[in-house]
C-alpha beads as a LAMMPS data file, in Angstrom:
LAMMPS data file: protein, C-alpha beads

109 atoms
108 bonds

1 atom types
1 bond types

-500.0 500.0 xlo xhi
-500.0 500.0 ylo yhi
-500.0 500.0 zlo zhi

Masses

1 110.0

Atoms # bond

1 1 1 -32.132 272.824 39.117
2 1 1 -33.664 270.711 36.516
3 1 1 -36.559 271.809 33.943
4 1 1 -39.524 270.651 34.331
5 1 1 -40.530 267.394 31.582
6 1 1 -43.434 266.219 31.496
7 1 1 -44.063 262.489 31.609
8 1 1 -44.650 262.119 27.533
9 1 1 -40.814 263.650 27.602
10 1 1 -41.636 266.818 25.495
11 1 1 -40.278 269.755 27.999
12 1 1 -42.062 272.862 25.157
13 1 1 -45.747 271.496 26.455
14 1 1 -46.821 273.643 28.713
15 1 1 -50.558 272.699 28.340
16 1 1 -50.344 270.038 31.143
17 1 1 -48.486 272.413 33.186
18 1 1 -51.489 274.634 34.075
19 1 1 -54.565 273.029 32.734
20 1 1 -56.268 275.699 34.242
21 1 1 -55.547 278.047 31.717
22 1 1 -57.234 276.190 29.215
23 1 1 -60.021 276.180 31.250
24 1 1 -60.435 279.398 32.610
25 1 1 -62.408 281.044 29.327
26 1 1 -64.798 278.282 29.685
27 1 1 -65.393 278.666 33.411
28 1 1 -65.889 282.577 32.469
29 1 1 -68.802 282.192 30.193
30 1 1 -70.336 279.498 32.166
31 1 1 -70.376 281.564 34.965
32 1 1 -71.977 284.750 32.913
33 1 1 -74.248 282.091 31.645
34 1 1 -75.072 280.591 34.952
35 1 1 -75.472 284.730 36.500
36 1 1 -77.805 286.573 33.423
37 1 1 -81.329 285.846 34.159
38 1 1 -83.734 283.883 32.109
39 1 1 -86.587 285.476 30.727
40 1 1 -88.577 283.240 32.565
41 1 1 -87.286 284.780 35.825
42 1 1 -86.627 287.737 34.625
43 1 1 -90.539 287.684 33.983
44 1 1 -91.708 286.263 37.032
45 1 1 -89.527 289.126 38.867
46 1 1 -90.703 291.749 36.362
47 1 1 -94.406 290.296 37.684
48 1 1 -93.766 291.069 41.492
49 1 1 -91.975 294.319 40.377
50 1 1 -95.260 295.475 38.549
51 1 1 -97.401 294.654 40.835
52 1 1 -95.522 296.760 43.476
53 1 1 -94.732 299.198 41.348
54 1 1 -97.851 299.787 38.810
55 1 1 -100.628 297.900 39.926
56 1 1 -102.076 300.381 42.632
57 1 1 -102.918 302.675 39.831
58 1 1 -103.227 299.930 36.357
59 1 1 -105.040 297.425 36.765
60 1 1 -104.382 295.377 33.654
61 1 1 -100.558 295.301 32.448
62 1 1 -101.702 294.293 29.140
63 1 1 -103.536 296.904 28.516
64 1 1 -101.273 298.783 29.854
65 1 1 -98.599 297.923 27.484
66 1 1 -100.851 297.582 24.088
67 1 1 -100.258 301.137 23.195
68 1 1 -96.938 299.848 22.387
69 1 1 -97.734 296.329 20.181
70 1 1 -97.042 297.661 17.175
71 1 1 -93.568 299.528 17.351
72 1 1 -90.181 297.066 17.098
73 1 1 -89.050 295.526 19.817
74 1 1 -86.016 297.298 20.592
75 1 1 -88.073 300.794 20.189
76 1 1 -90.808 299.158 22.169
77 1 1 -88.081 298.635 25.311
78 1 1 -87.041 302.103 24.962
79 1 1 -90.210 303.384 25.098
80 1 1 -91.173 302.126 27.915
81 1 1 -87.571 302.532 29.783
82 1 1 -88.679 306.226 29.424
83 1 1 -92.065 305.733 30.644
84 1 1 -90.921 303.654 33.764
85 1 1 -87.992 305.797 34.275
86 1 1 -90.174 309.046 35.272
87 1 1 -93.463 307.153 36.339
88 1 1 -92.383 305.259 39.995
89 1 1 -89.607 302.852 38.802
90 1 1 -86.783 305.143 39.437
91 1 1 -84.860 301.814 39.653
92 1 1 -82.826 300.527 36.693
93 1 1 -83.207 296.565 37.769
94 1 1 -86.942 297.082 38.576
95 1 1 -87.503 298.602 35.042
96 1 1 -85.547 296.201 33.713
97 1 1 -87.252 293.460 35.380
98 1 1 -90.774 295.204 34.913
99 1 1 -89.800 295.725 31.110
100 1 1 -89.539 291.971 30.603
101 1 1 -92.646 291.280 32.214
102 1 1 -94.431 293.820 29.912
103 1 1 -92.629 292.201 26.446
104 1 1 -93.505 288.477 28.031
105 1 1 -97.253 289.615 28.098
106 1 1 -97.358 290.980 24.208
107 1 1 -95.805 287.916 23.454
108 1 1 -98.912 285.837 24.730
109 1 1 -101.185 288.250 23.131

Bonds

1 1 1 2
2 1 2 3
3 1 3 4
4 1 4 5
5 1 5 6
6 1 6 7
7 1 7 8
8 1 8 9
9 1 9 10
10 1 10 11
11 1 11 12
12 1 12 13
13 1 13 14
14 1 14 15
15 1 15 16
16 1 16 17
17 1 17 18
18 1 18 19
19 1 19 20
20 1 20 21
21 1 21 22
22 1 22 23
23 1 23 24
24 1 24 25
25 1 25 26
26 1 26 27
27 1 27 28
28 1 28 29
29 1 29 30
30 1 30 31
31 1 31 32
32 1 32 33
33 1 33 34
34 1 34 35
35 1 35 36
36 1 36 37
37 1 37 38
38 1 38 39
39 1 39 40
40 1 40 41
41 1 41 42
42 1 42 43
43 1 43 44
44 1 44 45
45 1 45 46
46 1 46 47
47 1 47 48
48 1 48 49
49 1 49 50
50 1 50 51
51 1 51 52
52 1 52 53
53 1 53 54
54 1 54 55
55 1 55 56
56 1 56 57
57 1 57 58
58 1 58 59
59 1 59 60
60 1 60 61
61 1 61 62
62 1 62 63
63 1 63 64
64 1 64 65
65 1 65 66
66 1 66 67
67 1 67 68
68 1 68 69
69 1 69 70
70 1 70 71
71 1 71 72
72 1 72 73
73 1 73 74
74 1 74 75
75 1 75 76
76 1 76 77
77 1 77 78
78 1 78 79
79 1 79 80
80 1 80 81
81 1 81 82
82 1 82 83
83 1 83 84
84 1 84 85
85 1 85 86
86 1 86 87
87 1 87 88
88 1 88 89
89 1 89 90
90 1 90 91
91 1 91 92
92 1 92 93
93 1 93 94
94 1 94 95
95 1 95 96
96 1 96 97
97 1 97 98
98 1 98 99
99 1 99 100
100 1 100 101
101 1 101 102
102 1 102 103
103 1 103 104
104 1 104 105
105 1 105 106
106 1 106 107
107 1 107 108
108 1 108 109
């Protein structure tokens, strides 16, 4: 049985053997790209999310999430991960999504 060669005559490249390879961390991160949410969408989804979830009982989300303008971001998204978590979003994705809506109206503020 004979080695493989490629056609440039150098039998050690394996890089046009399986191209693939080479392309397969690309193809990864495109696809994570391609799968994580916007914020725009995450928003618009946080929107329908509040509204079933919050706005029977609040009915202004920026007021609702004022209280919480002037803490850092990062505290700011715990905070109100607690809050949502034990106040009728029992759902991680729904808080999530509901989380970004609240940050995307402080932002407009």
């Amino acid at each position: 049985m004979t080695p493989f060669v490629p056609s440039d005559g150098n039998p050690l490249d394996r890089r046009r053997r399986k191209p693939t390879r080479a392309l397969a961390p690309a193809l990864a991160v495109l696809l994570l790209a391609l799968a994580t949410p916007t914020p725009a969408f995450a928003a618009e989804d946080g929107k329908a999310a509040c509204a079933h979830a919050c706005a029977g009982c609040h009915r202004s989300a920026v007021r609702l999430v004022a209280r919480y303008a002037l803490i850092s971001p990062e505290d700011r998204r715990m905070a109100l991960e607690d809050l949502l978590r034990g106040h009728h979003a029992p759902d991680p994705a729904e808080r999530a999504q509901i989380t970004a809506f609240l940050e995307a109206q402080l932002r407009k503020r």
